[in-house]
N, C-alpha and C positions, 0 to 999 in steps of 0.2 A: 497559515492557510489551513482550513478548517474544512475545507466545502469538499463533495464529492457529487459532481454531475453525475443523473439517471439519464438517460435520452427518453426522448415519447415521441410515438408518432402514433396515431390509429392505426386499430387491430394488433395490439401489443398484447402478449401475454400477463395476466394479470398477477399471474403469483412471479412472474418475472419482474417486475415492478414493485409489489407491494414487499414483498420480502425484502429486498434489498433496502428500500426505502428505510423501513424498521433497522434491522440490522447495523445500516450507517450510521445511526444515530443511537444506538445503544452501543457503538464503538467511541462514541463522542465525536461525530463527522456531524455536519450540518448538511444532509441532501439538497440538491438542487435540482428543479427538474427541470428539464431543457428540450423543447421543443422549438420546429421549424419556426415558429410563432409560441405567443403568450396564448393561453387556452384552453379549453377542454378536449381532451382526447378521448375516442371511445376504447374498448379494450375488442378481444375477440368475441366476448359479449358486450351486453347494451351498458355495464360499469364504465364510470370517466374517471381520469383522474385529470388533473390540473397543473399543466405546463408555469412556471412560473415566469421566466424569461423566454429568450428567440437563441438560438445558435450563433447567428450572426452575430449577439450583443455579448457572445462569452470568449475568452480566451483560455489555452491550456494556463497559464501563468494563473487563472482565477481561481482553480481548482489544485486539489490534492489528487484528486485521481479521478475515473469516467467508467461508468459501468451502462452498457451498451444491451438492455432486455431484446429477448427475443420473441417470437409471435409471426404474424407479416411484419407487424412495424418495422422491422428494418428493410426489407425492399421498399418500404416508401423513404424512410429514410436517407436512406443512398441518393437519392433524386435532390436533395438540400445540398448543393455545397457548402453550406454553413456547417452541416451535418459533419459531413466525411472530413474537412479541413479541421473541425474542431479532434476530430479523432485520430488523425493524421500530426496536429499540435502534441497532443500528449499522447503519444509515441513516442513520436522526434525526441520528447522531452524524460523519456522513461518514466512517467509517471505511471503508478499501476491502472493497467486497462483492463476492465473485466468485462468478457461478451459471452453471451449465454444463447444456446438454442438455431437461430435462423441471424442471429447476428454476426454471423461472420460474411453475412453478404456486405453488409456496412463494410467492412474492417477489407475485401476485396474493393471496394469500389473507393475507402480513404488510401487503397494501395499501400498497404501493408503487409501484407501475408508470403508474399514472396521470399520461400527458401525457411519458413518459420514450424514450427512443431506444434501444432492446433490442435481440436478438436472442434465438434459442434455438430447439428440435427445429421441424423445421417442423409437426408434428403440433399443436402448442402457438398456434401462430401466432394462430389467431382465438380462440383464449382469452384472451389476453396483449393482443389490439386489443379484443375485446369489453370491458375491465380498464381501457381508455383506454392503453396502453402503444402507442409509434410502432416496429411493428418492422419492422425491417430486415433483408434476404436479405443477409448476411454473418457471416461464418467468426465474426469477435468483435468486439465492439462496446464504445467505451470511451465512456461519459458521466460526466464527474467521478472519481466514487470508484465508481463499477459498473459492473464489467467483467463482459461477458456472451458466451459461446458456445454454438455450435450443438451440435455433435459430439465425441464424442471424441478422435477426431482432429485436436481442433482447440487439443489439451492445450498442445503447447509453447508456439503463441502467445497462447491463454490465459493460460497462469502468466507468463511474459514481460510481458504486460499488466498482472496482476495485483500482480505483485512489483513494480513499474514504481510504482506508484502510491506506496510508503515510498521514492520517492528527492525 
């Protein structure tokens, strides 16, 4: 198993996306992008990028790991239960999950976060404690198999963390 699901949903961060996208595949992973639906997605600007499959059509067993971009997309997100169950899958299954930015609302509503050592945007912060998640004012944050950052900026050592986790 080679693959590593992106999630997409409109008004996604674009360097939360593209980055990662790259990086998977210069680790020797095959990205997969996974959207509610097959499709075009816009970004927080008028840039698309291209869902390849639906949520519904993916399982955790399909993937090596899931990396959860931030932007709004993930409050749309949350609203798929294709969405949240796929992220809730690989958990359960300890596969590495990486959520960056405003994604930890996905990772609250796949009911995850409870009692766990996070991070993410700080606007998120009392959503994420209100969820029982313990978060923490740092760049990225590794507990187990869930690597979590704040900002975009905070991409390389993100992916670093996250690719870190298949050695």
């Amino acid at each position: 198993m080679n693959t590593i699901g992106i999630l997409l949903e409109d008004y996604f961060d674009e360097r939360e996306v593209i980055y990662p996208y790259y990086r998977v595949q210069e680790a020797g992973f095959s990205p997969l992008v996974i959207g509610p639906r097959p499709g075009s997605f816009h970004g927080k600007t008028p840039f698309t990028f291209e869902a390849k499959v639906a949520a519904e059509a993916v399982r955790a067993g399909d993937l090596a790991g899931l990396i959860v971009p931030g932007g709004f997309a993930p409050d749309r997100m949350r609203r798929h239960k294709a969405m949240t169950r796929l992220i809730a899958e690989v958990d359960a299954q300890k596969k590495p999950l990486g959520v960056i930015c405003h994604a930890g609302w996905a990772l609250i509503s796949a009911g995850v976060v409870e009692g766990r050592r996070l991070t993410g945007f700080s606007s998120i912060r009392e959503d994420l404690e209100n969820a029982g998640a313990i978060y923490l004012d740092e760049r990225v944050v590794v507990e187990g198999h869930l690597v979590t950052a704040q900002h975009a900026d905070d991409l390389p050592a993100f992916m670093q963390a996250f690719l870190a986790r298949f050695d």
